[in-house]
C-alpha positions as CSV (number, residue, x, y, z in Angstrom):
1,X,-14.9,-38.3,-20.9
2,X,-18.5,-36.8,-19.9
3,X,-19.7,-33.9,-20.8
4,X,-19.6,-33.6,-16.4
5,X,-16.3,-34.7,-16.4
6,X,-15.0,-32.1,-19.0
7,X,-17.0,-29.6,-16.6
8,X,-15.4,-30.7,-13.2
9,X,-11.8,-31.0,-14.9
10,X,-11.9,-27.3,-16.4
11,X,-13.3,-26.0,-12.8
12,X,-10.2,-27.6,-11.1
13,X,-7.9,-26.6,-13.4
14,X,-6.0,-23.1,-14.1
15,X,-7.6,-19.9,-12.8
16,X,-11.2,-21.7,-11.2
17,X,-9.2,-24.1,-9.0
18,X,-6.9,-21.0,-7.4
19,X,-10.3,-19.5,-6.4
20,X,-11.7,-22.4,-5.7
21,X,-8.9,-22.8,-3.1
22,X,-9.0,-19.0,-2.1
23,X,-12.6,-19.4,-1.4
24,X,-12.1,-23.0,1.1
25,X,-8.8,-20.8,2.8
26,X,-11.7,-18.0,3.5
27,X,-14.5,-19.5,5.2
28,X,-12.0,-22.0,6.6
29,X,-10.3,-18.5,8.6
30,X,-14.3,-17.2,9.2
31,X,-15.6,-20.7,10.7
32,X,-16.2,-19.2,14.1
33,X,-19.2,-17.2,12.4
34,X,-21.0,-19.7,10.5
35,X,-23.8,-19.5,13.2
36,X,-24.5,-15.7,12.3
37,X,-24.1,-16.2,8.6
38,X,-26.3,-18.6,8.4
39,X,-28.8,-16.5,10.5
40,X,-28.2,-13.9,8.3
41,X,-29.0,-16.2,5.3
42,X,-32.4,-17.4,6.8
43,X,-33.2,-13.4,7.2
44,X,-32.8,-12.9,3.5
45,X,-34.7,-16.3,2.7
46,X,-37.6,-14.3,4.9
47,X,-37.3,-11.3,2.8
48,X,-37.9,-12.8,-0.2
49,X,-40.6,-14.7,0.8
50,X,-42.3,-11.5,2.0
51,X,-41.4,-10.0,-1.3
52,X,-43.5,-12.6,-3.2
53,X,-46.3,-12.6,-0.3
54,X,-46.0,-8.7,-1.4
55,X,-46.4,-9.3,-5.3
56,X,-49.4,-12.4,-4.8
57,X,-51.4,-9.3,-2.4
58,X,-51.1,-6.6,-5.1
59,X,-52.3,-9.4,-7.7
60,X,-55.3,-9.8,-5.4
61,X,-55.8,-6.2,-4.8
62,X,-55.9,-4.8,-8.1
63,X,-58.0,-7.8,-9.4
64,X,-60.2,-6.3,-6.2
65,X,-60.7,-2.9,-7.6
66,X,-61.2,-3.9,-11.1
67,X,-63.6,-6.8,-10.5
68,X,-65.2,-5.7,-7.4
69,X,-65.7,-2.0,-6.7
70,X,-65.4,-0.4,-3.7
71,X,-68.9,-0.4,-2.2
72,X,-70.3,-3.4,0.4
73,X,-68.3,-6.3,0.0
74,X,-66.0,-5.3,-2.7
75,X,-64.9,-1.9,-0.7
76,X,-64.1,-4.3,2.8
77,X,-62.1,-6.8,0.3
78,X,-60.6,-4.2,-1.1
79,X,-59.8,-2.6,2.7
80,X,-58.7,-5.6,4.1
81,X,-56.4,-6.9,1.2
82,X,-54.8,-2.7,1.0
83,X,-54.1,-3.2,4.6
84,X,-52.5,-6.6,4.1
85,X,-50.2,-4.8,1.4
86,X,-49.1,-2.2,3.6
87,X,-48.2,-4.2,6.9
88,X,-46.3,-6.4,4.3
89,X,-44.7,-3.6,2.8
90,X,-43.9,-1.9,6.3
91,X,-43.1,-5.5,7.7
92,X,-40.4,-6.1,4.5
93,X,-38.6,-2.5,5.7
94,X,-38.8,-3.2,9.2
95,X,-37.1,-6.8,8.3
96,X,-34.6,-5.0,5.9
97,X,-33.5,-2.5,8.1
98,X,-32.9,-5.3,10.9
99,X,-30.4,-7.1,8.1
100,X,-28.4,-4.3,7.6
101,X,-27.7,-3.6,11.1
102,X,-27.1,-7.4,12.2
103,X,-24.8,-7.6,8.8
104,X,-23.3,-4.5,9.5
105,X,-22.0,-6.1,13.1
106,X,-21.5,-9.1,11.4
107,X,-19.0,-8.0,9.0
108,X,-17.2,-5.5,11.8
109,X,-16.6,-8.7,13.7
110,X,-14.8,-10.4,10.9
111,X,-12.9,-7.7,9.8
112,X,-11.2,-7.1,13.2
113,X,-10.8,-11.0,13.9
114,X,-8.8,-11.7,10.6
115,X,-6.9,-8.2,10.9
116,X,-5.9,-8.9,14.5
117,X,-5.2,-12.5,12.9
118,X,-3.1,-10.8,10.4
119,X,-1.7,-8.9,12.3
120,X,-0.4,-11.2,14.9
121,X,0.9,-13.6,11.6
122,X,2.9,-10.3,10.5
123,X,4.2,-9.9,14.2
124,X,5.5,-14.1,14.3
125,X,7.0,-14.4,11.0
126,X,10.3,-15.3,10.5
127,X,11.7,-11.6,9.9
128,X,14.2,-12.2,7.6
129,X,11.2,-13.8,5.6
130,X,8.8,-10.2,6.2
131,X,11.9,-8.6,4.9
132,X,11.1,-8.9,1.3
133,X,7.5,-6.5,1.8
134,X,7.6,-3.6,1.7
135,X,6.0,-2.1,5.1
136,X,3.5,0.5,3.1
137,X,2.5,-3.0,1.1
138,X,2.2,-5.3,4.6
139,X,-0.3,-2.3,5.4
140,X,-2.5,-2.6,2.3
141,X,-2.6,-6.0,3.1
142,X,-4.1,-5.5,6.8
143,X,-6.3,-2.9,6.0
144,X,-7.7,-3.0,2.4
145,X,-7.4,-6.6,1.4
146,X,-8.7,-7.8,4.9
147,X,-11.6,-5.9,4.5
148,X,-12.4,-7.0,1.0
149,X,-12.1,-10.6,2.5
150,X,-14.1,-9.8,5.7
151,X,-17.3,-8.1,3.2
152,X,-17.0,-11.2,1.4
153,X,-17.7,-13.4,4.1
154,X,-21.5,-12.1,4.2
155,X,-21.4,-10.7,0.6
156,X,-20.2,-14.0,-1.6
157,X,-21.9,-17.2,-0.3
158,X,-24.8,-15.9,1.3
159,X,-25.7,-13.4,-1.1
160,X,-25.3,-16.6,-3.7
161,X,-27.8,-18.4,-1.8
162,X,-30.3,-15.5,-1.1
163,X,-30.5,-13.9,-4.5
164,X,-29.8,-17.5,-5.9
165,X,-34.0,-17.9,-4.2
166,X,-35.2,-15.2,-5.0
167,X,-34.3,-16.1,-8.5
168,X,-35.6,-19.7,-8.2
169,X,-39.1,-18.1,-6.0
170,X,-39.9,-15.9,-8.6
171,X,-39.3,-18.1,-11.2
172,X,-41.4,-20.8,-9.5
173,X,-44.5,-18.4,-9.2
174,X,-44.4,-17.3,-12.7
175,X,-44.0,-21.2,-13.9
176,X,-47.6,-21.3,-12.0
177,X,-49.4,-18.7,-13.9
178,X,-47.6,-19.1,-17.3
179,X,-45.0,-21.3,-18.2
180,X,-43.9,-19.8,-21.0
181,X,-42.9,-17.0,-19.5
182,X,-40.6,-19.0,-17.5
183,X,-39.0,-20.7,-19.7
184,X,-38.0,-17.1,-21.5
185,X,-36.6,-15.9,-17.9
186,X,-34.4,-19.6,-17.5
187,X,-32.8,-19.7,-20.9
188,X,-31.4,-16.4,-20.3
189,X,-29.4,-17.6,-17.2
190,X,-27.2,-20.0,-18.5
191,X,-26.4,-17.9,-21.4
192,X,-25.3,-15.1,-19.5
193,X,-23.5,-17.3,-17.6
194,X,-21.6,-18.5,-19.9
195,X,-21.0,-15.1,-21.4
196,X,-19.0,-14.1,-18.3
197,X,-17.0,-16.8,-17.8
198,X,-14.5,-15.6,-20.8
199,X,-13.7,-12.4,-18.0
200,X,-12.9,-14.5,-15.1
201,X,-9.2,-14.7,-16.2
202,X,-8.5,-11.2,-17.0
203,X,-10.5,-10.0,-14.5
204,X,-8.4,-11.8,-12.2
205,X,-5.4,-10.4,-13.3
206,X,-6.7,-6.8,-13.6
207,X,-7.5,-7.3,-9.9
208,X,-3.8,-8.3,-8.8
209,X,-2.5,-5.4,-10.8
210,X,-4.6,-3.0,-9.3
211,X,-3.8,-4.3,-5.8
212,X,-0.3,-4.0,-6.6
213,X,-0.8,-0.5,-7.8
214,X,-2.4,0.8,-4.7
215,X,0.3,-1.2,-2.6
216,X,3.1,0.9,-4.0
217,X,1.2,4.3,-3.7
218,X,1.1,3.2,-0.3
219,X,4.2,3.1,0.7
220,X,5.6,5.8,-1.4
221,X,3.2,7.9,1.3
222,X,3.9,6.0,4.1
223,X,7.7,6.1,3.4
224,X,8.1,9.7,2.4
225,X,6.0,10.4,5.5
226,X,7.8,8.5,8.1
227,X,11.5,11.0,6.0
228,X,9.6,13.9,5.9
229,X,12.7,15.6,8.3
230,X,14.8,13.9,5.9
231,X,13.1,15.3,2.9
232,X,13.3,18.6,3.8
233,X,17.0,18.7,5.5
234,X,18.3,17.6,2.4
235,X,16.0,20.0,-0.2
236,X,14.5,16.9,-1.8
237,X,10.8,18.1,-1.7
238,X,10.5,18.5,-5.5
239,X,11.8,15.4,-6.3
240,X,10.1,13.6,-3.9
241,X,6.7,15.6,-5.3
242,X,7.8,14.4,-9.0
243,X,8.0,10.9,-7.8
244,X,4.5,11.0,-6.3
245,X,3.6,11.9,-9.7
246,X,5.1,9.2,-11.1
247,X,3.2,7.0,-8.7
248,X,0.2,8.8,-9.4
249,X,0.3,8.8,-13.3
250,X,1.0,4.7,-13.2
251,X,-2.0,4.4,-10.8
252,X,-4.1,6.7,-12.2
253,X,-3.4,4.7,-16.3
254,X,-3.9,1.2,-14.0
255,X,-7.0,2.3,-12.8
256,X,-8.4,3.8,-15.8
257,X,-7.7,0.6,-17.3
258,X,-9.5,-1.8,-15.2
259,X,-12.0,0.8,-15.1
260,X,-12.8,0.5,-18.8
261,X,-12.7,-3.3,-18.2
262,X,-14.8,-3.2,-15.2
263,X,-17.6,-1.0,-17.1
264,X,-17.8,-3.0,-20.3
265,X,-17.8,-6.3,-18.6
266,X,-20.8,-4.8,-16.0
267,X,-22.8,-3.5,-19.1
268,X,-22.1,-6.4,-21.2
269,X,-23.8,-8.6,-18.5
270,X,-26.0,-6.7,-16.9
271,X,-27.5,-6.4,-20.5
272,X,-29.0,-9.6,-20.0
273,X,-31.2,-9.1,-16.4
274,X,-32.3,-6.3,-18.6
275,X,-33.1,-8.3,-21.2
276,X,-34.6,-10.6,-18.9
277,X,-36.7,-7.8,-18.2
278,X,-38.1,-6.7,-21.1
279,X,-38.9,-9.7,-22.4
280,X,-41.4,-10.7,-19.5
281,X,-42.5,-7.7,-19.8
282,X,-43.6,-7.7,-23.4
283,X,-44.6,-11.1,-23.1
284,X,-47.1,-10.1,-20.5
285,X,-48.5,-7.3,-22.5
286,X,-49.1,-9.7,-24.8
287,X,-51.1,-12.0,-22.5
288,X,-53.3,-8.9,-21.4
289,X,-53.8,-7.7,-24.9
290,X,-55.1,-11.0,-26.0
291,X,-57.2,-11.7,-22.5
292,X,-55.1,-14.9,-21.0
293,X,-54.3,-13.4,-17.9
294,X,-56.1,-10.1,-15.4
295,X,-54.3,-6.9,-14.1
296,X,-53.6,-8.4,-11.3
297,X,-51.6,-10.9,-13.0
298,X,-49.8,-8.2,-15.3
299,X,-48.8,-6.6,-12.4
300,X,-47.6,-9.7,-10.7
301,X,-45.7,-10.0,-13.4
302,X,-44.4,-6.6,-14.0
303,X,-42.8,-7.2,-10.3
304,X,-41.5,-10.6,-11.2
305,X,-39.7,-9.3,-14.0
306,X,-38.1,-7.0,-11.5
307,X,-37.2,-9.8,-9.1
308,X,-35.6,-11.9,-12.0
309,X,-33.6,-9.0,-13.3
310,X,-32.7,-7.8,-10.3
311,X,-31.5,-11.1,-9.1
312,X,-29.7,-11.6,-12.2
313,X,-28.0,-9.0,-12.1
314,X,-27.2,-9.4,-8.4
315,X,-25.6,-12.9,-9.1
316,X,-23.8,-11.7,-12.1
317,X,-22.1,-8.7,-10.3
318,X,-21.0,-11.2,-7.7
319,X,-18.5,-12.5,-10.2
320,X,-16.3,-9.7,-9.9
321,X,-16.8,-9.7,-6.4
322,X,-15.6,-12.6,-6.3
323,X,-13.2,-12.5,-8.2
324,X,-11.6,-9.0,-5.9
325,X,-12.0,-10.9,-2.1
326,X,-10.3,-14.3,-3.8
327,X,-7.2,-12.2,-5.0
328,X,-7.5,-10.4,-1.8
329,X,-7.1,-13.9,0.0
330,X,-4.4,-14.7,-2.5
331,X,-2.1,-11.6,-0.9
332,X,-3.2,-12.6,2.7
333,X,-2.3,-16.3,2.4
334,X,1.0,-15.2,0.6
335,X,1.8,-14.3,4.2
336,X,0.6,-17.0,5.8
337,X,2.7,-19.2,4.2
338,X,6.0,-17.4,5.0
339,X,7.8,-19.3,7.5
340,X,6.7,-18.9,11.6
341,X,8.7,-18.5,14.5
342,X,8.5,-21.3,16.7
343,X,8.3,-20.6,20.9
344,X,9.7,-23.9,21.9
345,X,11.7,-24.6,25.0
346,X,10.2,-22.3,27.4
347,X,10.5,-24.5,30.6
348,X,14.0,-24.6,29.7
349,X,14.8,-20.7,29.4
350,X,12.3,-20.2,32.6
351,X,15.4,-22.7,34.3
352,X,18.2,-20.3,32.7
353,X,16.7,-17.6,34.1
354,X,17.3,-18.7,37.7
355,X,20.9,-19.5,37.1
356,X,24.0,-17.9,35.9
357,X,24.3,-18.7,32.1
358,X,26.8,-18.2,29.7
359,X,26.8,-17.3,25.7
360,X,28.4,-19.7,23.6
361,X,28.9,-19.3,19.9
362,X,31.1,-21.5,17.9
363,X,32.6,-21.6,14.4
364,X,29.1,-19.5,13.5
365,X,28.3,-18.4,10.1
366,X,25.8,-16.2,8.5
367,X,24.7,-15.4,4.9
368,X,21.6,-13.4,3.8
369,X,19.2,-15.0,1.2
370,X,20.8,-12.4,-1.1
371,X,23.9,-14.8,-0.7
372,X,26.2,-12.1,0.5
373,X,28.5,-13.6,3.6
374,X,28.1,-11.6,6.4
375,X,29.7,-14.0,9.7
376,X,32.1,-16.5,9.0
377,X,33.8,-18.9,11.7
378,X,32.5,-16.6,14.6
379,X,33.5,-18.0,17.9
380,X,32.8,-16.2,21.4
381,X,31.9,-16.9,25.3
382,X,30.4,-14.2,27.1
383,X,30.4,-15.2,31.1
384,X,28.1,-13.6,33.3
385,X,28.7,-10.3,34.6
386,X,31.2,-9.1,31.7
387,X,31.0,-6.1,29.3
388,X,32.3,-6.9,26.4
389,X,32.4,-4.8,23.4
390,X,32.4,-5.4,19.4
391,X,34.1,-2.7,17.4
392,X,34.4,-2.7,13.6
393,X,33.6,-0.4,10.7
394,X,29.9,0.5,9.5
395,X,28.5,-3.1,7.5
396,X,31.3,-5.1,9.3
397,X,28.0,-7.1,10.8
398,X,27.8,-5.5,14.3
399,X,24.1,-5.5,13.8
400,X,23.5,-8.6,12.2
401,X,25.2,-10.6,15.3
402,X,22.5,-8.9,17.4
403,X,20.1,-9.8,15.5
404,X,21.0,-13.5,15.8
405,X,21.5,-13.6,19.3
406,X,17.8,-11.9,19.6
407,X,17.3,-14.5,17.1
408,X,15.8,-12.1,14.5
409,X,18.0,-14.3,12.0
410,X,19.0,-17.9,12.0
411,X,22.6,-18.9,11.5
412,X,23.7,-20.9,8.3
413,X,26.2,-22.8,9.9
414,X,27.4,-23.2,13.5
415,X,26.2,-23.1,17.1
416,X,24.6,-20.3,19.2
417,X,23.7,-21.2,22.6
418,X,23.0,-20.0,26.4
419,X,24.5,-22.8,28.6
420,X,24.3,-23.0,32.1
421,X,26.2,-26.4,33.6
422,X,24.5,-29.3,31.6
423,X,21.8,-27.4,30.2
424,X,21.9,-26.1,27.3
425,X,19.6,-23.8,25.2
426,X,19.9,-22.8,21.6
427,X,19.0,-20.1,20.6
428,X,15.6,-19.1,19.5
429,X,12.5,-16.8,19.7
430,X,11.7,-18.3,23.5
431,X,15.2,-16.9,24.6
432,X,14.8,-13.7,23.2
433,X,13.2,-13.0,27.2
434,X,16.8,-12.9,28.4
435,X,17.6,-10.3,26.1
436,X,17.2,-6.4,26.5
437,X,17.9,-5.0,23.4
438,X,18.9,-0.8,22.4
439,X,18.7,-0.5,19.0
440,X,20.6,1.8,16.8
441,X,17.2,3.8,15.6
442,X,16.2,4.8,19.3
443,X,12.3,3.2,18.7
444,X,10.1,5.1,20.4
445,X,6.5,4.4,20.5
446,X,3.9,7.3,20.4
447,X,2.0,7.7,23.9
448,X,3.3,8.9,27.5
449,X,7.0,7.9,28.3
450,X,5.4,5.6,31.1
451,X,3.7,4.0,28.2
452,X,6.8,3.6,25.8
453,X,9.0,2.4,29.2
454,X,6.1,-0.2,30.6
455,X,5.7,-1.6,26.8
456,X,9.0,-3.9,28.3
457,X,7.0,-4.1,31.7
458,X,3.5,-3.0,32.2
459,X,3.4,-4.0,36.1
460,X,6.5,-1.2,36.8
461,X,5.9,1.4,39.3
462,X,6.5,5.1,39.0
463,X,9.6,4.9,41.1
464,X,11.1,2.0,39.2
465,X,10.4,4.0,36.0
466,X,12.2,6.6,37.7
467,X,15.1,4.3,38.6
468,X,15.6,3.1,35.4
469,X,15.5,6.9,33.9
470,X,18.4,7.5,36.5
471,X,20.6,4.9,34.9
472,X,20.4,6.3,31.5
473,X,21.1,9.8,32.8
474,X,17.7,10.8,31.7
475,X,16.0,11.6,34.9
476,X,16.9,14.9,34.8
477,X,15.5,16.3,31.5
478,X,11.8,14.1,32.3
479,X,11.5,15.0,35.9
480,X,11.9,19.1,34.1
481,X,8.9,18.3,31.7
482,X,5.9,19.9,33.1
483,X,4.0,15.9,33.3
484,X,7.1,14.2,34.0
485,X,6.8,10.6,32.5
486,X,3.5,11.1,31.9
487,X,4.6,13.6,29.6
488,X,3.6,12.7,25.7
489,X,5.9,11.8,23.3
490,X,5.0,13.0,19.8
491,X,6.1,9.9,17.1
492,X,9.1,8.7,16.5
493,X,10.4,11.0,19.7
494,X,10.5,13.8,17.8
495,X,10.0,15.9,20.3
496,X,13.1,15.0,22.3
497,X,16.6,15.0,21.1
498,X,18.1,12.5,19.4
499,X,20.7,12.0,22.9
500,X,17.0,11.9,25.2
501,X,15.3,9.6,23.2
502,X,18.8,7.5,23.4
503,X,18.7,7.7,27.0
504,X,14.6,6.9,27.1
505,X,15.6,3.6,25.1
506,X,18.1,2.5,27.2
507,X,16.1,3.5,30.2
508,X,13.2,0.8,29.0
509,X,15.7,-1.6,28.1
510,X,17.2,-1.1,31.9
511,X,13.7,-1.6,33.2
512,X,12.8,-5.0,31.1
513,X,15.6,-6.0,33.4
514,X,16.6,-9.2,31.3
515,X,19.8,-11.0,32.7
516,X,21.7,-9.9,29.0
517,X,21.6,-5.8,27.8
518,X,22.3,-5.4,24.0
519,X,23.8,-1.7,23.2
520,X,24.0,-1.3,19.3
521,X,26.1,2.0,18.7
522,X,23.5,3.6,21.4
523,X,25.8,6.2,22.7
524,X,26.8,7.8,19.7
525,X,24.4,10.8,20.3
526,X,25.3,11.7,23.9
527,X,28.7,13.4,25.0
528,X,31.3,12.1,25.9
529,X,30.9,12.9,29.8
530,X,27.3,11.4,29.5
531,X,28.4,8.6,27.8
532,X,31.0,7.4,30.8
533,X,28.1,8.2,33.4
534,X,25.3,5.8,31.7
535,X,28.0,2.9,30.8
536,X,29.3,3.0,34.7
537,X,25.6,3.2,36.1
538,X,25.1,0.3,33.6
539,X,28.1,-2.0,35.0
540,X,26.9,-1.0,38.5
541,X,23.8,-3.0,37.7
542,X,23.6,-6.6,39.5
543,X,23.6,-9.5,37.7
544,X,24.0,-7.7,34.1
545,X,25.7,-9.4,31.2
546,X,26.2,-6.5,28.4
547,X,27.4,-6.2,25.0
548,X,28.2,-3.2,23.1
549,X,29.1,-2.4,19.6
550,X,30.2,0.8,19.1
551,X,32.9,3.2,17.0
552,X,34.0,5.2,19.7
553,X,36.7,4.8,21.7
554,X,35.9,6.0,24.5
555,X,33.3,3.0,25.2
556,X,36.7,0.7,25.2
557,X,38.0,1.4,28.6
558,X,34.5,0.0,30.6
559,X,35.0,-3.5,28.8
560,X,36.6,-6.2,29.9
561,X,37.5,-7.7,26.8
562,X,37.2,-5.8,23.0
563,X,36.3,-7.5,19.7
564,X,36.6,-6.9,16.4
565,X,34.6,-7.9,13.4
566,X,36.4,-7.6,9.9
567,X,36.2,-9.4,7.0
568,X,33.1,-11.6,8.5
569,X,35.9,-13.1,11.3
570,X,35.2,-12.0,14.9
571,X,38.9,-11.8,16.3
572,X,39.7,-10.4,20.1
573,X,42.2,-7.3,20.3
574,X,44.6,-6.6,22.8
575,X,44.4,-3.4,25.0
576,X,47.5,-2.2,23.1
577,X,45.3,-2.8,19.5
578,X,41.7,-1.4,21.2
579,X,43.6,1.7,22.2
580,X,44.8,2.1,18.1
581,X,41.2,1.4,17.1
């Protein structure tokens, strides 16, 4: 095998061929803006080439006053060539300050095009799947690690390519006046190089650690945040305060760690532009000393050196770099290769829609990933029109057979279908439309109550709004607050009651006006006299299919059938059994 082949081989193999692939899954997500990068390549390529025009006119101006003088000739050279320098100089700022801004816009484009792309992959995953993140994590991931990928986009490859010819320029000028020189500024390259290749690998893992790190700090915040009620209700402010520190004192030895790392490996190489330095430095002195070369030459020189270490070390930092926006990519793609949810048969639930349909599920079973059997042998009809209800106690899986019918979770075994006549629809994400849907949690979005009830219909009308508000009994307690439903809700609800921001849940779900209304234990904070009004304004509804769960009683007597879930089997109770429940 070649030397080559040993070289390609070693690239594709291990740690270089996961960023390798990292690197292809970055641009390929970034392709729209391969037109402005490259733009904003050819801007640096003109930046460097004013920098060397800017080193050649020095040369020729100090060479000017030390050969020439400043009176007659000499003095206009000398003019002439000073003014040159300065509308460079002004020219390279003016230039400099128009890259920022364009990569600045650049990069803020990106950034919001893969975070709305993330975002919208978080939103369509399969959610059993998105289960296994934690949420403070999934928000590291949209906000930190997308905006290490999106700098990378303008700070990896084209910074390669611009510093990469600045490198070559300078070299290339200071081959022309004295070869030697070179050659001392292009055997350093390869060596440091090779020097930093040993870090690649546990730079790479200090990376994911510290990523990790920052994830759980995350949600510890987010999640003791979003409890804070809790926290305090049950006294558990100290011990949540000794778990931040907890959290603090493993992030705090993590980063300390990859700090050490990250400032030994940066003065390790950087020791080498430095070098680079120095040693073109000296070299020229030595030149002068011996009269080979002018002051204008030196002084090219002196700013050659610069341009050599400076671009040395800007290529060598760009291993770390790279190294952070691959691993970056490497926690975004983990995502992206969960498993999507698919919107397939829409004609076919647009043609439900129009027709009475019927729920179907037969001999269905359920397991989580865990293993744990949840459904076994479930088998129910719903017609149109009824109320059923599905009693059991807490875990029984109340919850989990909503979820499958919104199709939140996919059945192991069995059938779960809408069928209308011949048609007949499994199913899926697409019929999740049918569905209106009151969870147990009451979610309430932050905004105006119009906002949180036109989420489920933004083309509703005040007095629709209003209608649906007088269906869950809540039009009384909105129409007191001094806005009315353009009052704000603060978030989470909190502050409404737990029994109004029931009502304001089923209200929106009332208003989606889907042919099917899921209520999961949604009555449990109102009285009982509350209750009885919202479940009879609910079976006054036209055209309403509705399924309850629920632990109370009281629910039993609107239903025209009752079902139990124990033991993973679904069976149907008589009146004389619902009334002992």
């Amino acid at each position: 095998m070649s030397i080559v082949q040993k070289i390609v081989k070693r690239v594709r193999d291990g740690t270089l061929r996961e960023i390798e692939r990292e690197t292809r899954w970055i641009y390929r997500h970034t392709r729209a803006y391969r037109k402005a990068v490259l733009m904003y390549v050819l801007l640096g390529l003109l930046s460097t080439g004013l920098s060397m025009l800017s080193a050649l006119a020095s040369k020729e101006l100090v060479n000017s006053i030390v050969l020439l003088g400043t009176d007659g000739y000499g003095g206009k050279r000398i003019a002439a060539i000073g003014i040159g320098v300065a509308l460079l100089g002004g020219l390279g700022i003016a230039l400099s300050a128009f890259i920022n801004r364009y990569g600045a816009k650049i990069n803020l484009r990106v950034s919001n095009e893969l975070r709305a792309e993330v975002f919208d992959m978080f939103l369509r995953t399969d959610w059993e799947s998105l289960q296994q993140y934690h949420s403070g994590d999934l928000l590291s991931r949209i906000n930190t690690d997308v905006t290490t990928v999106a700098n990378s986009v303008l700070g990896w490859l084209p910074t390669l390519l611009i510093k990469l010819a600045q490198f070559i320029t300078s070299l290339t000028v200071i081959l022309c006046y004295d070869p030697t020189m070179a050659l001392i500024a292009l055997i350093t390259a390869p060596i440091t190089l090779l020097a930093a290749k040993p870090f690649v690998s546990k730079m790479r893992f200090m990376n994911k650690e510290m990523r990790n790190v920052n994830s759980d700090m995350i949600a510890f915040h987010e999640e003791a945040l979003q409890n804070a009620q809790s926290i305090k209700a049950f006294n558990l402010v100290d011990s949540f305060s000794d778990r931040l520190r907890g959290v603090q004192t493993r992030y705090y030895n993590t980063a300390l760690r990859f700090n050490r790392f990250s400032v030994f490996n940066s003065s390790l190489l950087s020791t080498a532009g430095l070098i680079v330095s120095y040693l073109c430095l000296g070299w020229g002195a030595y030149r002068l000393w011996r009269g080979k070369i002018d002051f204008g030459t030196m002084v090219l020189f002196i700013q050659l050196a610069g341009y050599l270490s400076s671009s040395l070390s800007s290529l060598i930092k760009l291993v770390p770099s790279a190294i952070e926006c691959t691993v970056s990519a490497q926690r975004i793609m983990t995502i992206f290769d969960l498993p999507r949810e698919k919107l397939e048969g829409l004609e076919a639930v647009e043609a439900l829609r129009k027709t009475d349909f019927s729920l179907h599920l037969a001999d269905l079973r359920f397991s989580y990933q865990s293993g744990a059997l949840v459904l076994d042998g479930i088998n129910l009809t719903v017609a149109p029109r009824e109320m059923i209800a599905i009693v059991g106690p807490s875990g029984s899986g109340k919850t989990t057979l909503f979820r499958i019918l919104l199709a939140l979770l996919r059945p192991t075994g069995g059938t779960a279908e809408l069928i209308s006549g011949e048609l007949r629809v499994p199913l899926s994400p697409a019929t999740r439309s049918l569905f209106s849907y009151v969870p147990q949690d009451n979610v309430i979005f932050s905004g105006t109550i119009a906002d949180t009830l036109r989420l489920v219909r933004p083309s509703a009308t005040d007095e629709e709004i209003y209608a649906a508000l007088e269906v869950a009994c809540a039009d009384g307690f909105v129409k007191a607050l001094p806005k009315g439903i353009y009052s704000t809700l603060q978030e989470r609800g909190s502050s409404l009651s737990v029994g109004q921001n029931q009502r304001l849940a089923i209200a929106r779900a009332v208003l989606a006006d889907a042919p099917i209304l899921l209520l999961d234990e949604v009555t449990s904070a109102l009285d009982m006299e509350t209750e009885q009004q919202v479940l009879q304004n609910i079976a006054a509804l036209p055209n309403k299919t509705c399924i309850i769960s629920t632990h109370r009683p009281s629910v039993l007597s609107l239903c025209d059938r009752i079902y139990r879930i124990r033991d993973a089997h679904l069976t149907q109770l008589s009146k004389e059994e619902s009334c002992k429940f």
